[in-house]
C-alpha positions in Angstrom: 147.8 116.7 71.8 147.4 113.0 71.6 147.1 111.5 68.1 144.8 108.9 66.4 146.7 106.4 64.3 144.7 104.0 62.8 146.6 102.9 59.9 146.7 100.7 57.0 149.1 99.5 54.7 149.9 102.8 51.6 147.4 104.9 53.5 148.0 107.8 51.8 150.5 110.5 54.2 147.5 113.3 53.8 145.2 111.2 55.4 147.6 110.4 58.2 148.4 113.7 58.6 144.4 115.1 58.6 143.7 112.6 61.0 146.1 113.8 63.6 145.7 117.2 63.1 141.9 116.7 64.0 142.0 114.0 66.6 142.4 114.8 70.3 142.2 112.1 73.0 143.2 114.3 76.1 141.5 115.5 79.4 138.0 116.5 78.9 138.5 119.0 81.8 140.4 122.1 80.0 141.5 125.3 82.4 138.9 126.9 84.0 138.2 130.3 83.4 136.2 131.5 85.2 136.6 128.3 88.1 133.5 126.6 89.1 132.7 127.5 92.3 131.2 125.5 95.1 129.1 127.9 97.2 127.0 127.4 100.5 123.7 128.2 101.0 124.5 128.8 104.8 127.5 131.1 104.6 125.4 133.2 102.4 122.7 132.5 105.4 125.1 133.6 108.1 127.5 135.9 106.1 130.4 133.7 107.2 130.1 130.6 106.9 129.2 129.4 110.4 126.7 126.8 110.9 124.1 127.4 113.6 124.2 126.0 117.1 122.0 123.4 116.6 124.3 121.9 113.3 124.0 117.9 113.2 127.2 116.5 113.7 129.1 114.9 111.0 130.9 111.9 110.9 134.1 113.1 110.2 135.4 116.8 111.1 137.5 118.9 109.1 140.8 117.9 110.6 140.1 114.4 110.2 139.0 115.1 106.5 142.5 117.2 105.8 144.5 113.8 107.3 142.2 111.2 105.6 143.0 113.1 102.5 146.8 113.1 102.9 147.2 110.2 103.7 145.4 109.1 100.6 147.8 111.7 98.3 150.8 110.5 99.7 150.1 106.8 98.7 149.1 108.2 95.0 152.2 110.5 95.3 154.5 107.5 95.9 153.2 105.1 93.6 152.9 107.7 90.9 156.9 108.4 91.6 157.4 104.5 91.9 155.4 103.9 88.7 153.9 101.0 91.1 150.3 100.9 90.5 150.6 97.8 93.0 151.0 100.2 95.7 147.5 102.0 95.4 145.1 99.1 96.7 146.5 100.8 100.4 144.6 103.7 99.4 142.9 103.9 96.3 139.5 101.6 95.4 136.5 101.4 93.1 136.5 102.8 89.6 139.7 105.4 90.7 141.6 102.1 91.3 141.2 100.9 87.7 141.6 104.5 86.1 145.0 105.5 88.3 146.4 101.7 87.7 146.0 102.4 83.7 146.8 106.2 84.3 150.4 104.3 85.7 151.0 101.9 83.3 150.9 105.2 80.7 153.3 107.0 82.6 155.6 104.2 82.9 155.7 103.7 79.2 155.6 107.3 77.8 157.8 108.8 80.9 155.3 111.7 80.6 153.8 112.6 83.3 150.9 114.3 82.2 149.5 111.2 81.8 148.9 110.7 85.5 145.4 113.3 86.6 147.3 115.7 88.6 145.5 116.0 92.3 146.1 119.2 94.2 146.8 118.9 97.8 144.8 122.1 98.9 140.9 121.8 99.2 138.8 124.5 97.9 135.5 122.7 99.7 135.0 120.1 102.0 131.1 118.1 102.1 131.0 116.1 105.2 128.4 113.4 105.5 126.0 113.6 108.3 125.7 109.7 109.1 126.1 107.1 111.6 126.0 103.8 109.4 128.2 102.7 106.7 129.6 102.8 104.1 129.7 106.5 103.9 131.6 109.4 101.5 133.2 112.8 101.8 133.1 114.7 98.5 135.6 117.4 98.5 136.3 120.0 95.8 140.4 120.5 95.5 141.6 123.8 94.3 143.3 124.2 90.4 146.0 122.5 89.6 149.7 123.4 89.2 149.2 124.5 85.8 145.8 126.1 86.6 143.9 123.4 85.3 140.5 123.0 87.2 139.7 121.6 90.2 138.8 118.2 91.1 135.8 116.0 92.9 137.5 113.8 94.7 134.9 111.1 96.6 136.5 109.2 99.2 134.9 106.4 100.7 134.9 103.8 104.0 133.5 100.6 104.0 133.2 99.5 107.4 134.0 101.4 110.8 137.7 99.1 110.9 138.4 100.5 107.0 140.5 103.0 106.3 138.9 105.6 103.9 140.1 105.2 100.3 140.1 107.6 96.9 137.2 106.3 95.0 136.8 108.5 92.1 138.1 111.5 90.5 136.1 114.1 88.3 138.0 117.1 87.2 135.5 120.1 86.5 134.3 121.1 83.6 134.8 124.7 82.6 132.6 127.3 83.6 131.0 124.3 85.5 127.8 125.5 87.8 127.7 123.5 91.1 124.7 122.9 93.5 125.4 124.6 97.1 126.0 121.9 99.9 125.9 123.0 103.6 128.8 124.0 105.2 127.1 122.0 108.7 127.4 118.5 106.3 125.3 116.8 104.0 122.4 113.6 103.9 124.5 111.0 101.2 122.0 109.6 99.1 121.8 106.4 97.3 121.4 105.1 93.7 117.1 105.1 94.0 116.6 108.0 95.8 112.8 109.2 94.7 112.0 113.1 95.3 114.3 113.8 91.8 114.2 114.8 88.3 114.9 111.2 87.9 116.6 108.3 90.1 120.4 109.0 90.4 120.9 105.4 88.7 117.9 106.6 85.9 120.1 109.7 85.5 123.5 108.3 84.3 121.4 105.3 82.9 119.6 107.9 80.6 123.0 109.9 80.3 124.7 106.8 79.3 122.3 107.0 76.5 122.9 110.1 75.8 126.7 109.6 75.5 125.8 106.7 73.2 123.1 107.8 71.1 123.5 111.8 71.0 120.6 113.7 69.8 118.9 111.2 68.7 118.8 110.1 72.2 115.2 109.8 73.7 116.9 111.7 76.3 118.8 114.0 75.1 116.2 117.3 76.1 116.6 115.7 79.9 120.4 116.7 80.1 122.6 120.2 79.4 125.4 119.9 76.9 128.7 119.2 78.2 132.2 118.8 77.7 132.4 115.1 77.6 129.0 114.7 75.1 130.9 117.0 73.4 134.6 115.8 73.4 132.9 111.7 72.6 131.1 113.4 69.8 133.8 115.5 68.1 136.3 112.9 68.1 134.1 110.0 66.7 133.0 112.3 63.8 136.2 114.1 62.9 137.6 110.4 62.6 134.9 109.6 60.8 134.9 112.3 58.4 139.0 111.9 57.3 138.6 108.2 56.5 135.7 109.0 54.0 137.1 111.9 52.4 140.1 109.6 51.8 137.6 106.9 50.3 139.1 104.5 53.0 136.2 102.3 54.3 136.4 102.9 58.2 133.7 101.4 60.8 133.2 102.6 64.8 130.9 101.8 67.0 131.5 103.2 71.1 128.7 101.4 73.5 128.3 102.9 76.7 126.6 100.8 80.0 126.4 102.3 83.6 127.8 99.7 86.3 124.9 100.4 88.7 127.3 99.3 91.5 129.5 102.1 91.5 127.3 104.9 92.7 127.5 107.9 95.2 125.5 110.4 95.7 125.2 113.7 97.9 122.5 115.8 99.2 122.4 119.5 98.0 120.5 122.2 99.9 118.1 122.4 97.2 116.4 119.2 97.3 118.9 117.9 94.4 122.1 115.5 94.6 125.1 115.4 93.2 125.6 111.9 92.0 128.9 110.2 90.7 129.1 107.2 88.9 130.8 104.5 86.5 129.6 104.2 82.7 131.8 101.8 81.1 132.5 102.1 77.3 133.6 99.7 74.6 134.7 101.4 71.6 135.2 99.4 68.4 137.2 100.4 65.1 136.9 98.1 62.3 139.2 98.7 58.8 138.8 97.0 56.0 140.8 93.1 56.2 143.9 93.6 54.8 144.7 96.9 56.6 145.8 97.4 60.6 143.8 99.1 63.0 145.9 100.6 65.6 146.0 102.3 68.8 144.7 105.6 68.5 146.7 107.3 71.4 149.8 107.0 73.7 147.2 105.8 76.2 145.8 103.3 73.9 149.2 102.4 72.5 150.7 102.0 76.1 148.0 99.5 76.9 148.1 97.4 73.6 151.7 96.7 73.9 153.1 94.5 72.1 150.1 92.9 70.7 149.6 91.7 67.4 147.3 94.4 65.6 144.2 93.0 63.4 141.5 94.6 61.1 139.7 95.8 64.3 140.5 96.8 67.4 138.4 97.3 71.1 139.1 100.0 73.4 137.2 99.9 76.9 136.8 103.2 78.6 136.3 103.7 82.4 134.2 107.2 82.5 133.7 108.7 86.0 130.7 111.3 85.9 129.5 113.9 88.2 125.7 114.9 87.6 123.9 117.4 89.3 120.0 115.9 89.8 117.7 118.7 90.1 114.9 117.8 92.7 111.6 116.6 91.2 109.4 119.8 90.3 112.4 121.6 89.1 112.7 123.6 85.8 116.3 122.8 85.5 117.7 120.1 83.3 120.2 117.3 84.5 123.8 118.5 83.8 127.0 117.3 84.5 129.4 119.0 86.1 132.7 117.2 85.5 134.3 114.2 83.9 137.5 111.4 84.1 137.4 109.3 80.1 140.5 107.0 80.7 141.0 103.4 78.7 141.9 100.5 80.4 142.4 98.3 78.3 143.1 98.1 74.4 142.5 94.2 72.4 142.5 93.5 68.7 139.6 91.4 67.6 
């Protein structure tokens, strides 16, 4: 469990003591239990899984997937035992690159390595684009984790033809997360204002940014499922909330969340829908009263605050990776996301 501290000088030791008994900053992807599972709608077609003799061809094959993606784990693998985050551009890009370089700069302070998103080798499910232009994406589904946590979403992308293909986001699974079916012949990518939806993939994690933001009172919030990071932003923010007022201490947050509408990719499912990951930045700001310290609220935090002088107020931004499933347009089904990454990068006093 990771702890809030935000402190002040003679806060009294219950409060202290409350808080971090309430507070958890961790993974918003617990075990899974039952695991999510990807299925197919054309191995339930066939029985086995094959695709028919008239498949499209994909742009990349299996083999050239399982390579693409080792090659990719071995440069996270090295600079993850090299606590080098300098080493990742080779392979790493896009809002993974900003997550894993924090995730690094953790791990080198703390020596823990549970601070690092562990990333299986083993895939449970592949999703090959069907493409001929760039830039293009493979989504694959990894299996659990060492320690049986859930699987991952990785999304790898290539620029250009001359590029090599790089890890561009992470999403663990939520628990008891239920997946679209791809085809196991490869998938259509889609793109940020695709029409033929529930809403625009950019709309979607614009209005689920709001969401995040604004909770219930979200005009919104009927559009999407609950979920474990709606609920994990929620508890956390209250429960710290709640011990700084029963202790009469005057305590102030505000947590603003903004989709960068660059950092999109999507994926057809055989429904109609897409899967759609994106970047919603967040800025989370703690304000004490002037004469006390508001400090890092987390190894994570502390890690990236260093040895910075601490103020009445502190900022925290947050890189969070999401993967929504967008029902097509018609459909009875709300939006709901399927898995998270919440990671800070950095961590100011103002």
């Amino acid at each position: 469990m990771k702890r809030m501290r935000i402190m002040r000088k003679g806060l009294a030791k219950r409060t202290v003591a409350a808080l971090a008994a309430v507070v958890m900053l961790g993974s918003v992807a617990a075990c899974s239990e039952p695991l999510p599972t990807v299925q197919s709608k054309l191995a339930e077609a066939t029985g086995n899984g094959a695709a028919p003799a008239n498949a499209v061809t994909v742009a990349v094959t299996d083999d050239q997937e399982a390579q693409i993606r080792a090659r990719i784990l071995d440069v996270v693998n090295t600079a993850t035992q090299n606590h080098d985050a300098s080493l990742l551009q080779q392979r790493v890009t896009g809002p993974e690159l900003d997550v894993r370089t924090s995730e690094l700069t953790v791990y080198a302070a703390t020596g823990k390595q549970s601070d690092v998103t562990e990333l299986p080798g083993e895939a449970s499910q592949v999703n090959l684009p069907i493409t001929d232009s760039w830039p293009r994406a493979i989504f694959t589904f990894t299996t659990t984790t060492s320690d049986q946590q859930s699987q991952r979403l990785l999304v790898m992308t290539q620029d250009s033809a001359h590029d090599d293909y790089k890890l561009w986001a992470v999403c663990p699974l939520f628990q008891n997360a239920v997946m679209p079916a791809f085809s196991v012949d490869g998938s259509e990518l889609g793109s940020a204002d695709d029409t033929g939806l529930a809403q625009t993939p950019k709309d979607a994690l614009t209005q689920y940014a709001d969401v995040l933001q604004n909770r219930d009172a979200s005009q919104y919030a009927n559009e999407f499922e609950d979920d474990q990071l709606r609920q994990n932003v929620k508890s956390v923010s209250d429960k710290i909330q709640q011990t700084f007022d029963a202790s009469q201490v005057h305590f102030s947050q505000t947590e603003t969340f903004t989709l960068d509408d660059s950092q999109i990719e999507a994926m057809r499912t055989v429904d109609g829908g897409e899967l759609v990951v994106g970047r919603i930045n967040s800025v989370w700001t703690r304000q004490l009263d002037s004469n006390r310290q508001a400090l890092p609220a987390s190894d994570a935090e502390r890690a990236l605050f260093g040895g910075a002088t601490a103020t009445s107020s502190i900022e925290v931004t947050y890189v969070n990776m999401v993967a929504l499933y967008v029902p097509p347009a018609g459909s009875s089904e709300q939006i709901r996301a399927v898995g998270a990454q919440r990671q800070p990068i950095s961590v100011k006093a103002i």
